[in-house]
LOMAR-354595 format. One record per residue: residue in three letters; x, y, z of N, C-alpha, C, O, CB in turn. Coordinates in steps of 0.1 Angstrom, whole numbers, plus 5000, padded with zeros to 4 digits. Glycine has a CB too. Layout:
ALAXYZXYZXYZXYZXYZ/...
END
This chain:
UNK935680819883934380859881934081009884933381059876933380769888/UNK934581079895934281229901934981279887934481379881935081289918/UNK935881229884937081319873936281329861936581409853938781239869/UNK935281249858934381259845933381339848933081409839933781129840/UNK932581359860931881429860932481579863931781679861930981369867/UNK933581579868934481759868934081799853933281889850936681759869/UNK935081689843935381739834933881759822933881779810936581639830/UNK932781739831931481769823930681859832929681909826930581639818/UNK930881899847930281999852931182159849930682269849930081939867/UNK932682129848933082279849932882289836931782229837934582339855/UNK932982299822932782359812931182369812930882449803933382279800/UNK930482349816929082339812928282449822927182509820928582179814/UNK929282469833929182589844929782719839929382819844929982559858/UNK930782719829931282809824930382829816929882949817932382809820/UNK929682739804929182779796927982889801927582989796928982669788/UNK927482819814926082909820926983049821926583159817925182839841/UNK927883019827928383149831928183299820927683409823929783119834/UNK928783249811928683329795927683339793927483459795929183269783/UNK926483279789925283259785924583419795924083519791924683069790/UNK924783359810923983519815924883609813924383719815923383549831/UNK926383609810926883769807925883839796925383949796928783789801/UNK925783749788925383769771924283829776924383949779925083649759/UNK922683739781921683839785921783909791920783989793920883819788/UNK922883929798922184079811922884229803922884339808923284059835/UNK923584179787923584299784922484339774921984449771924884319779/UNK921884179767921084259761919684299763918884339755921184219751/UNK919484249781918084299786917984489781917184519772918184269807/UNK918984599789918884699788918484749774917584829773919784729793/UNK919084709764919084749745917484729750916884839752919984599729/UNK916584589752915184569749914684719759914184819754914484389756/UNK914884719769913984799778914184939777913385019783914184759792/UNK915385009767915685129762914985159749915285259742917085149762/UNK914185079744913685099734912485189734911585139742913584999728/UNK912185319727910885319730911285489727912385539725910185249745/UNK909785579728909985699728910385799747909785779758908385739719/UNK911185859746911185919760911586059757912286109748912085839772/UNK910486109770910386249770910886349784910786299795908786269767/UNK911386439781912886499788911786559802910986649800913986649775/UNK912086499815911686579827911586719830910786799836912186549835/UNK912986729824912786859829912486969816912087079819914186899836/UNK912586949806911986999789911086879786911386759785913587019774/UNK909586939783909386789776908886819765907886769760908486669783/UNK909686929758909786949747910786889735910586889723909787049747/UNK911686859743913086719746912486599745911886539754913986709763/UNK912686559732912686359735913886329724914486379715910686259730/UNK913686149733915186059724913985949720912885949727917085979736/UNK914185879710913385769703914385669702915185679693912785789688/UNK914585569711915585429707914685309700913485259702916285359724/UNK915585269691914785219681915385069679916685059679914785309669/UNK914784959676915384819680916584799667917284699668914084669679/UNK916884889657917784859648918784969652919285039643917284869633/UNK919184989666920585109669920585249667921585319667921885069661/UNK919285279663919685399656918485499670917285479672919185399633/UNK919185579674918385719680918185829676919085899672918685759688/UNK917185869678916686009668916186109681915286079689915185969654/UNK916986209679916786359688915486429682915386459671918086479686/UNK914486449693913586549690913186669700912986659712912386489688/UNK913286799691912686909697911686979693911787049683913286979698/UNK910486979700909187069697908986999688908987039676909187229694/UNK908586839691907886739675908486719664908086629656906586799667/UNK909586779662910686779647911886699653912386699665911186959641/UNK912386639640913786539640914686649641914686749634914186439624/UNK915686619653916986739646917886649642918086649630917886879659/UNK918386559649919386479647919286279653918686229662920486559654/UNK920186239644919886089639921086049648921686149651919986049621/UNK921685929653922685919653922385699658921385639662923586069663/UNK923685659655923485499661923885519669924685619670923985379658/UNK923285409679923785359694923985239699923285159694923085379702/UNK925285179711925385099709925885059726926785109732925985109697/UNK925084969730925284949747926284869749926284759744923984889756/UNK927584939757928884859767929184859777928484919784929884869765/UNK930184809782929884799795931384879800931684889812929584619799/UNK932284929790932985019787933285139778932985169766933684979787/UNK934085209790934185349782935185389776935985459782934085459788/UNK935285349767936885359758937385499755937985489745936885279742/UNK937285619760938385709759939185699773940085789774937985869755/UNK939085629782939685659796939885499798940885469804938585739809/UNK939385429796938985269798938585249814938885159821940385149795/UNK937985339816937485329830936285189830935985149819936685489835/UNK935785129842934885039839933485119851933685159862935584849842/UNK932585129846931485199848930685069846931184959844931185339840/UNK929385109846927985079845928185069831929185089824926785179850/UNK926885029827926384989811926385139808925785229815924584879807/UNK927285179795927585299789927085319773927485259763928985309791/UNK926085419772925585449757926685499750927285599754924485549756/UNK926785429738927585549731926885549716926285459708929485509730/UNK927285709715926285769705927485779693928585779697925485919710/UNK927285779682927885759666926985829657925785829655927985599660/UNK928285899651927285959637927585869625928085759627927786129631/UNK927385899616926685789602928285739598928285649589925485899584/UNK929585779601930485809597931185689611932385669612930785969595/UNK930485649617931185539630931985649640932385609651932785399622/UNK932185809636932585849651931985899656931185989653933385909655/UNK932485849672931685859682930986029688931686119684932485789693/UNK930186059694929486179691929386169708930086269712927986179679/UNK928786109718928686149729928486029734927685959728927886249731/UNK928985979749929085859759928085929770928086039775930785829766/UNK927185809773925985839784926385669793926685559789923785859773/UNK926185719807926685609814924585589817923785669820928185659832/UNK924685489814922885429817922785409835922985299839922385229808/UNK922585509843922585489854921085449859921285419871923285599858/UNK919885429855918685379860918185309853917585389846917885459862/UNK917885179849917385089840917084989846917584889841918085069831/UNK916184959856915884869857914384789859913484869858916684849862/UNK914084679863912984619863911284659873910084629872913584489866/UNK912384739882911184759895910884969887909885039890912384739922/UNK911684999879911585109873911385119856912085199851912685179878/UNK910585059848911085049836910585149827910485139814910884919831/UNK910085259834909285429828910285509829910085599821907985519838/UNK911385529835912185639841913685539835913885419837911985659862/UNK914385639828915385629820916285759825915885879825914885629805/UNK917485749830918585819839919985779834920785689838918485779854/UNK920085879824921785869815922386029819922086149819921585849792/UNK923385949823924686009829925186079818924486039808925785919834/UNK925986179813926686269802928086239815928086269827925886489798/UNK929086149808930186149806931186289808931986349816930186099796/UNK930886309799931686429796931386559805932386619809931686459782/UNK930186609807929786709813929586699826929686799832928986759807/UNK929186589833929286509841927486539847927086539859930786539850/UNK926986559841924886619840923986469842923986369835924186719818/UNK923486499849922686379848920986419835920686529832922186329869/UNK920586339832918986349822918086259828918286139826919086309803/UNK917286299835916086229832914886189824914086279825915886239837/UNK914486089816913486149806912485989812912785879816914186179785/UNK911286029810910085929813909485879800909285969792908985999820/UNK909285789798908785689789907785689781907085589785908685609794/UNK907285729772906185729764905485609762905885519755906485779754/UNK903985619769903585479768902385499757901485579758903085409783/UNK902485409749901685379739900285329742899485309733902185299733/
END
């Protein structure tokens, strides 16, 4: 009798298990969505948009488009970091990796992406409608 209920509590504990990897990645995508404007320029904003695609603005004008796409790795090093942006031009290559270092629930105005590469932190604050 214990051996029947093993064999229906561990798969079904795994399955929970999977189930919250899945949401806890796609909480951040929801809560990055939105217009945000650059702290220290806030003539600087990024627009994340619920269909992947981010659009750069300076002084009110589009300069540049690009998709985005949230992981939880950084594939030129395969280091494992935090939840990592990576940016794509229309062509699938990759254009610039932002490690999402502030995203969360007790903060959801203040948006803090890491530059990878330059190693700069950005702050930009949240445009509320």
């Amino acid at each position: 009798m214990r051996s029947k209920r093993a064999l229906i509590i561990i798969p079904l504990s795994l399955l929970l298990l999977i189930l919250m990897g899945i949401t806890s990645f796609a909480k951040p995508h929801k809560q990055i969505v939105g217009t945000w404007v650059s702290q220290t320029n806030p003539d600087y904003k990024l627009e994340f948009s619920k269909n992947g695609v981010c659009k750069y603005y300076y002084v009110g004008k589009e300069y540049k488009k690009c998709a985005y796409h949230i992981s939880s790795a950084y594939n030129k090093t395969n280091e494992n970091r935090s939840l990592i942006i990576e940016m794509s031009d229309e062509n699938g290559e990759m254009l610039d990796y932002y490690e999402l270092k502030d995203m969360n629930e007790n903060n959801n105005d203040i948006l803090v992406l890491g530059d990878i590469e330059k190693g700069e932190e950005y702050l930009y604050d949240k445009v509320l409608n």
